[in-house]
N, C-alpha and C positions, 0 to 999 in steps of 0.2 A: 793729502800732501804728496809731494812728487817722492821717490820712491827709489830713484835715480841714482847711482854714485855720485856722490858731490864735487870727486875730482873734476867730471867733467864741469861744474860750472855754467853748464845750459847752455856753452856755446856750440852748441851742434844742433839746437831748435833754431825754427825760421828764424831767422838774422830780422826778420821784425815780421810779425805778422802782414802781411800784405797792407798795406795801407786802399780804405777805400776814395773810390772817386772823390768823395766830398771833404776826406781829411786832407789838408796841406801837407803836402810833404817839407823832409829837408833838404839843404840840397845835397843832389847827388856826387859831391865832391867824395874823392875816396879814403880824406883824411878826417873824415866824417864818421867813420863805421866803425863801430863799438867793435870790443875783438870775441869772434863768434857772436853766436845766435843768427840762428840763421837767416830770420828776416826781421832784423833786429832797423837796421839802417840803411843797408849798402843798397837796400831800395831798387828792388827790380821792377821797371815802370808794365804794367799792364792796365786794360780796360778795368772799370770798376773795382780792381782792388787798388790795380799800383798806378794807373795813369798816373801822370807827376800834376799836383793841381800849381796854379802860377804864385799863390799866396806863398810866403817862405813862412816858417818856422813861426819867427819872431812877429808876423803877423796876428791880428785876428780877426778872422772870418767873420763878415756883417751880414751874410743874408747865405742863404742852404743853394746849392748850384741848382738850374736850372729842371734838371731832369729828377734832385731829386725833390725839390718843391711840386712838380707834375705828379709825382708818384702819390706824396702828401694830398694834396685836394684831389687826385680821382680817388683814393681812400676816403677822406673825411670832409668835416665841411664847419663853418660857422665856428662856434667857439673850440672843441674840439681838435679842429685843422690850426688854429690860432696858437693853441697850446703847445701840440705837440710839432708844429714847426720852431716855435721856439725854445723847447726842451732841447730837440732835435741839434738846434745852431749851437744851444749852449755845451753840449753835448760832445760836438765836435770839435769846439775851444777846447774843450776839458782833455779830450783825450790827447790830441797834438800835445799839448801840454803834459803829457803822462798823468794826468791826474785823474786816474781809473775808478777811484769808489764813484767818484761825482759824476764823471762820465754812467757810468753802470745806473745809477738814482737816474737820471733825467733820462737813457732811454727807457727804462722799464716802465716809467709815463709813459712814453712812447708808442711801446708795444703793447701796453692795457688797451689806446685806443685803435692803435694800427699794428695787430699781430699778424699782417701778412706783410707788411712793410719791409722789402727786403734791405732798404736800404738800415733801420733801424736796427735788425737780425743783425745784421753784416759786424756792426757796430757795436751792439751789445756783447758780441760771441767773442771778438776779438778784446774787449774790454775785460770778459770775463778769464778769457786765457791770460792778460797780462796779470792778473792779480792771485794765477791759479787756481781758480775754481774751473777743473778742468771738467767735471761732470753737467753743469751748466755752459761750458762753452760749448762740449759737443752737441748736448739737447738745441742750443740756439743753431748753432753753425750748420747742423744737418736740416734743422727748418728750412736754414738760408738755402743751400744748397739742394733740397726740394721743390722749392719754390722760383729761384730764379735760373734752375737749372748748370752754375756756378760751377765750377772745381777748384778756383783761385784759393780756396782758402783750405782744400785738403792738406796739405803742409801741416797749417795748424791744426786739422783735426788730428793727423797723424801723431803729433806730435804729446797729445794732447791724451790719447789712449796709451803710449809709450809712457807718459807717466806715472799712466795707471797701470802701468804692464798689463793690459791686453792685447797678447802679442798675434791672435786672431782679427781683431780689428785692425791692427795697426797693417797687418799682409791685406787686409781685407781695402782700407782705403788706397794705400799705395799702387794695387792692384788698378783698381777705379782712377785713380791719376796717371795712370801708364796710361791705360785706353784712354781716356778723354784729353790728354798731351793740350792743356789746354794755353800753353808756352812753355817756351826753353828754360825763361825763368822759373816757373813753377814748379816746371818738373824738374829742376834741379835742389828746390829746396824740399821737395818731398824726399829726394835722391838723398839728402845729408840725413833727413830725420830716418828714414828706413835703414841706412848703412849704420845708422848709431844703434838703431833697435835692434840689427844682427848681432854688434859685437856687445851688445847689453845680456845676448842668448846665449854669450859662448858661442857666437858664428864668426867671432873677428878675420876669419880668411874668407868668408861673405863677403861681409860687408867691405873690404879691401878691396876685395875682386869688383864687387859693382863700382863703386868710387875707379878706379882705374879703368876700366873700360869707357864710363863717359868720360872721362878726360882723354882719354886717347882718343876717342872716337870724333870728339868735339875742336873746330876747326878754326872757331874766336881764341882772342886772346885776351879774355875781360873779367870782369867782375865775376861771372857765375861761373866759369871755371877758376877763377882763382877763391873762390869757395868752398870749392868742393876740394880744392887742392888745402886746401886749410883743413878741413877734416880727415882729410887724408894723412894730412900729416898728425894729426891727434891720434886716429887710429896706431898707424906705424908706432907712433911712442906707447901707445897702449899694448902692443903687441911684441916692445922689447927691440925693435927695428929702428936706432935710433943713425944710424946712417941716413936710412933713406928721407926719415924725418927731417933730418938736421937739411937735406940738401930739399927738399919742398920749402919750409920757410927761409931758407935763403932763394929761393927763384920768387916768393912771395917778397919779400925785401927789395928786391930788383925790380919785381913791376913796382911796387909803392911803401915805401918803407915806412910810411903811418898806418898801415893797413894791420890792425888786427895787433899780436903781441908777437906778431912772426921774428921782427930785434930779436929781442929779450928770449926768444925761446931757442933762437940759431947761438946765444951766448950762455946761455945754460944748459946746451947741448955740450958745447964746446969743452 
């Protein structure tokens, strides 16, 4: 079980776990985005996790994308390939859908017949952290990320030892996501989950410190810095700071005023 203060509310994990290539996303409108979690929705597009696929939401997916049907038949073949392409598609409905046990059953078919399947790993791991079973998302996700050489999904593994308060692992992956800087995105959702894990240590002028430095450092004016300006402003209220608090969800209000509970948290500042 997570282990976490409950004030937070988990909005300082990936705002959704990365989505991969072959899930549909939704769209990236910003009144879209659930308030926190950090890779919850606000959907930062990358290769194989977040590229934005064209199917919306309210879609459903009729056949597995190209590359990852290839991956499937150089794995298996005949009945087998039959099966677990179609666990695989069903799979991917289910999860777009949030409907995570179902999703979890049909790839573990899956990966009995293709357990080097990274597109199945990818899928299962993130399946597994939506439902919390955060000891089986690691064991799948570290698969993933051995096998297809990956870092898109460190975020959630970080996030995912942070539960567990392993706060070794948690420096240990974050570490590995600096070096491999594998986008801006990414390394900014690892950046919120590591900055939560300081002030969970009793480091909160840590984690303030890192959180302020990439925003200052950082020269867009979008999404992934107004994220991390969202936790920023968690922090400061967690830190008794509520000045500076109150004045980051009002600059959040201003870029997009459905974004997150930024409102409501600038009038109960007030």
């Amino acid at each position: 079980q997570d282990s976490r203060p409950s004030y937070r509310d988990r909005d300082d994990r990936p705002s959704r776990p990365p989505k991969p290539l072959m899930v549909p996303s939704d769209t990236t409108s910003a009144s879209n985005l659930p308030p926190g979690g950090i890779w919850t929705r606000e959907d930062p597009a990358m290769k194989s996790v977040e590229v934005l696929a064209a199917a919306s939401r309210s879609k459903k997916r009729l056949k597995l994308p190209e590359e990852v049907q290839r991956e499937l038949t150089r794995l298996l073949s005949g009945y087998q390939l039959r099966v677990s392409s179609n666990a695989l598609l069903e799979a991917i409905n289910a999860y777009d859908r949030e409907r995570y046990y179902e999703a979890i059953k049909l790839l573990e078919v899956v990966v009995k017949h293709a357990p080097t399947s990274t597109s199945a790993l990818e899928l299962l791991g993130l399946s597994y952290y939506r439902v919390g079973k955060w000891l089986k998302a690691i064991e799948v996700l570290e698969d993933f990320h051995e096998l297809s050489g990956s870092n898109d999904q460190d975020p959630v593994l970080c996030d995912c030892f942070r539960a567990l308060r392993r706060w070794n692992e948690v420096d240990k992956i974050w570490k590995r996501l600096k070096e491999a800087s594998p986008s801006r995105e990414v390394v900014a959702e690892g950046r919120i989950v590591y900055a939560s894990s300081l002030a969970e240590r009793d480091q909160l002028e840590q984690g303030v410190a890192l959180l302020e430095n990439a925003i200052k450092g950082d020269k867009h004016a979008d999404l992934v810095v107004v994220r991390q300006l969202y936790a920023l402003g968690r922090l400061y209220e967690d830190s008794g700071n509520v000045s500076k608090a109150k004045l980051i969800y009002k600059d959040i209000v201003a870029y997009d005023k459905s974004l997150y509970d930024a409102a409501e948290r600038v009038l109960a500042l007030s």
